[in-house]
N, C-alpha and C positions, 0 to 999 in steps of 0.2 A: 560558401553555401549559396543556391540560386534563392530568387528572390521569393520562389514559388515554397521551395524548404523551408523558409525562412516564417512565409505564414502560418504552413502545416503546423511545423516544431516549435514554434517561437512567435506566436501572432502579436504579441506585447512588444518586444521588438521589432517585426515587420514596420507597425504600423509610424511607432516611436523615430526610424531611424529614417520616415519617409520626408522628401525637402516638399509635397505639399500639405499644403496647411489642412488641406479638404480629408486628407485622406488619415492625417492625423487625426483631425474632430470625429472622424470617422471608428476611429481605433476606440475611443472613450465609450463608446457604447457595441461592438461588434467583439469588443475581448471579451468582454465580461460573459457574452451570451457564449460566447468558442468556448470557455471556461467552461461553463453551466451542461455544454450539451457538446465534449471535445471529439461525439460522433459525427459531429457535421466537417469535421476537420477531411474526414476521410473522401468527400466532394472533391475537394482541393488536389486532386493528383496531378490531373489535366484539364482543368478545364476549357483552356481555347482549342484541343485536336476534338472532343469529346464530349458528349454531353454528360452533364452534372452526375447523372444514376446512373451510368454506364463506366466512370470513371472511379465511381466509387467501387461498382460490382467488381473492375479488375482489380479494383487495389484489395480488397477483401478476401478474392481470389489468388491472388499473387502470395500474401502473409500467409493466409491458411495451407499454402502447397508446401511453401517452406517450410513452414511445423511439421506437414506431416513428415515430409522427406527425413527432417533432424530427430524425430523421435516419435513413438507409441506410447509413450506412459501417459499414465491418467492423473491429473491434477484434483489436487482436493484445497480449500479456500477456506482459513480457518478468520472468521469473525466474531471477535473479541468484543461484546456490545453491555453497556450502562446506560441506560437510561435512555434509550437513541429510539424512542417511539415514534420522531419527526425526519427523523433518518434512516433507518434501517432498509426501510423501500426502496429508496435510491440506491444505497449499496447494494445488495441486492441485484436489482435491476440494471448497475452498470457490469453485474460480472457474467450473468444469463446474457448478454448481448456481446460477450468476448467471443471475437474470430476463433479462438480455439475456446471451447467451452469447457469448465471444468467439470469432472467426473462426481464430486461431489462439493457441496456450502455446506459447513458446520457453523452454525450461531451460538454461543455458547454466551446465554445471559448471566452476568455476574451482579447477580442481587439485587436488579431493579427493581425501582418502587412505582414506574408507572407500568403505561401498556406495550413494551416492547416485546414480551413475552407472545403476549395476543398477536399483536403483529407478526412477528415470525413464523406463529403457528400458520395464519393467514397466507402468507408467503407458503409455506412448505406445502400447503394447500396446491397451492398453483404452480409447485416447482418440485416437481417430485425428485432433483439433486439435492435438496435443502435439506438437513437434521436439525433438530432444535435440542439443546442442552440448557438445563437451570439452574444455578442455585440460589435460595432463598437469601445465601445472606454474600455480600462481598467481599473475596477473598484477593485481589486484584488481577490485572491486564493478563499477567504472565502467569497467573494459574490459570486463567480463563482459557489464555491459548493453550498453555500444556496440556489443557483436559483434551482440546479438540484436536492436537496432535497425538493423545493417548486412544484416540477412539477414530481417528484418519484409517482410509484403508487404502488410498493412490499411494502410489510408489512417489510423486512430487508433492510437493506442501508449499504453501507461502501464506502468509497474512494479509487482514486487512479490515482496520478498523472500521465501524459499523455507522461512523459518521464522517466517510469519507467516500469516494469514486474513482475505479479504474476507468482507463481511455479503454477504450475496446480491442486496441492493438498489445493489451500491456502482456498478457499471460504467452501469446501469442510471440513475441519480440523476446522475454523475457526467454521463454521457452528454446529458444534459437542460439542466445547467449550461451546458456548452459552450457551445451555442447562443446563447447571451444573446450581443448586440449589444456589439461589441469587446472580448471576450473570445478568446484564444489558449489557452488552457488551463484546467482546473479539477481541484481537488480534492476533500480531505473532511477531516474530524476523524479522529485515532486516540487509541487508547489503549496503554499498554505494560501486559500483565499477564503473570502468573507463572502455570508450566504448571499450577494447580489452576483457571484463570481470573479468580483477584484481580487487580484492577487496581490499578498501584504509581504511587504520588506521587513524582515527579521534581520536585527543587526547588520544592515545594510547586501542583506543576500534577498533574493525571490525565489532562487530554484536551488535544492539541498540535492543529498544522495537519501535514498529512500531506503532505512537502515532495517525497518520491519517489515517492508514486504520484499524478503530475500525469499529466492525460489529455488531450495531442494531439496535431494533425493532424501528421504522421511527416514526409511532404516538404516540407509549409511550413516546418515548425525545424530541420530540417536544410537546407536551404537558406538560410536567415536566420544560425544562430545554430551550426548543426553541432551535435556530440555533446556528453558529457559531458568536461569535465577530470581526468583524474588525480589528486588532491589526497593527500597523507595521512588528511586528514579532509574532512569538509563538501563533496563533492561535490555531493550534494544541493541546499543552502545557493547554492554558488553556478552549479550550473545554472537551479535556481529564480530567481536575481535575472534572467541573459539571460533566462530567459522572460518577463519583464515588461517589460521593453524595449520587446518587441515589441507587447505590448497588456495588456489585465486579464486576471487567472488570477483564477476563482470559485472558489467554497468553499464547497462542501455542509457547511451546518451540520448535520451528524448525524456521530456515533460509526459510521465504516463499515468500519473498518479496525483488527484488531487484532494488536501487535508482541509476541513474544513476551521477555519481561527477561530480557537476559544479561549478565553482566558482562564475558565474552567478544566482546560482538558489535563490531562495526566502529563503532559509536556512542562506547562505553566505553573503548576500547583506548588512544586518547592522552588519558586523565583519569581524574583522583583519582573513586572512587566510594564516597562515606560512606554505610552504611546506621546510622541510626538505630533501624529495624524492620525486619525482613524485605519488606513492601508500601511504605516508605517511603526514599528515597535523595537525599542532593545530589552531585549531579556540577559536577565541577571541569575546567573541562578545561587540560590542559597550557600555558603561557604562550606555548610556539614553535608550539604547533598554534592555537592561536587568532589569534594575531599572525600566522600564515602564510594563512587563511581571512580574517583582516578585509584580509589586502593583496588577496586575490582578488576581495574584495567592490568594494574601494576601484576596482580597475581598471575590474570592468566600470559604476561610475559615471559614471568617467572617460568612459569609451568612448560612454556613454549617446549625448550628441548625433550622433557620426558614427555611430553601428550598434553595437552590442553587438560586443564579439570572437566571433569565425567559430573554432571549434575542429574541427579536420580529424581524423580516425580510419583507422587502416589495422590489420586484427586481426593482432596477433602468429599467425605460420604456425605455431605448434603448434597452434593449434585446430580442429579436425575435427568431421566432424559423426554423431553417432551413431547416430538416427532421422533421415530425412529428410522 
């Protein structure tokens, strides 16, 4: 990888693997902000043939020609949101600025008690792609999205939690993966970092495979494979395993996708989470949440040769929809 890839894809690296000392000090405060705002990354194409906005125009242009060439369907971005009235904007806002833009934002509030509701309204105000969905009481993550895969109408789908941010390149790169020959889905890399934009060491990892925001085709999985399971935990975990049943899920190697660290969030809830540092943590997770996740895994093993288990959805009738 040139040095210049190196900053793009990897600036925590770049900076880390640098022998001066200047440029290191330099890194402590220039990641955190690449982090915060991983639009500025796209500066960085060329910068010594080309000037700064000139080089980003082609890079913007270059991504967006490839998508169109590899495909016409219309993406739809299903956000799964509690309580996220200090974040929902940002999410939001990093997916209305993706090189290929989605056809429709579904927000599907599950039972907040503050103003996120309001806010999305706000948003949908200014985003005529945006839908807003409610329900009063919380039913979890994986109905939330099921609703807004039950009322999607793009022929693509992917996720994406309502306190977190796509790079600008993600739908766009993701979209391109697809295409590869027996493949049903694709992803990307994430990182989890803390709201200054540090990125935090989970059991000695920083960059994971990004299990929920996989990108596919909406009526082939549900017809094959249906929704997501209920789980206490590892939703995710194991709707990602029926998705591979059905063929290869690809994996944009680049950093596209960043999670914001809570100890609060739906990851952390059933396990022990030891910080060592503030950027650094082992998580544990609970003996009956894992052992209940590895039976799930174990099933659709099992299942493998007849078809993956087919999971049926029908949305709890308190949910309404608030923009349409």
């Amino acid at each position: 990888m040139s040095k210049l890839a190196k900053l793009r894809w990897d600036p925590e690296r770049f900076f880390a693997d640098s022998r001066r000392p200047q440029v290191r000090r330099a890194g402590e405060w220039l990641v955190p902000l690449l982090h915060r705002h991983p639009a500025l990354l796209g500066l960085l194409e060329d910068p010594l043939e080309r000037p700064w906005l000139d080089a980003m125009a082609t890079n913007v242009r270059r991504i967006r020609e490839r998508a169109r060439r590899v495909s016409h369907e219309s993406i739809a971005v299903i956000l799964a949101a509690r309580n996220a009235e200090s974040t929902l904007e940002r999410a939001v806002d990093s997916l209305v600025r993706q090189i290929v833009r989605p056809r429709e934002i579904i927000v599907v509030d599950d039972g907040s008690i503050d103003a996120t509701s309001r806010v999305a309204v706000s948003l949908a105000a200014r985003h005529g792609v945006l839908r807003v969905f409610r329900s009063d009481l919380s039913h979890g993550v994986a109905c939330a999205r099921n609703v807004g895969l039950s009322v999607a109408q793009s022929a693509l789908v992917t996720f994406q939690d309502a306190d977190d941010w796509s790079h600008p390149a993600r739908l766009a790169l993701q979209l391109e993966a697809l295409q590869r020959p027996g493949t049903i889905a694709s992803t990307c890399l994430y990182r989890r970092v803390l709201p200054d934009g540090r990125p935090v060491t989970i059991n000695g990892r920083r960059v994971r495979k990004l299990l929920p925001g996989v990108l596919f085709r909406r009526e082939l999985v549900l017809d094959r494979i249906g929704y997501l399971r209920p789980l206490r935990t590892g939703e995710d975990s194991e709707f990602f395993a029926r998705l591979r049943t059905l063929g290869d899920v690809a994996t944009v190697e680049r950093v596209l996708y960043y999670a914001l660290f809570s100890r609060g969030s739906l990851l952390f809830r059933h396990a022990d989470v030891i910080a060592s540092s503030e950027d650094e943590v082992a998580v544990r997770q609970h003996e009956d949440e894992a052992a209940s996740l590895a039976s799930a895994l174990r099933s659709v093993e099992e299942a493998h040769e007849l078809g993956a288990p087919r999971v049926d959805f029908s949305a709890p009738p308190d949910y309404y929809v608030v923009t349409a």
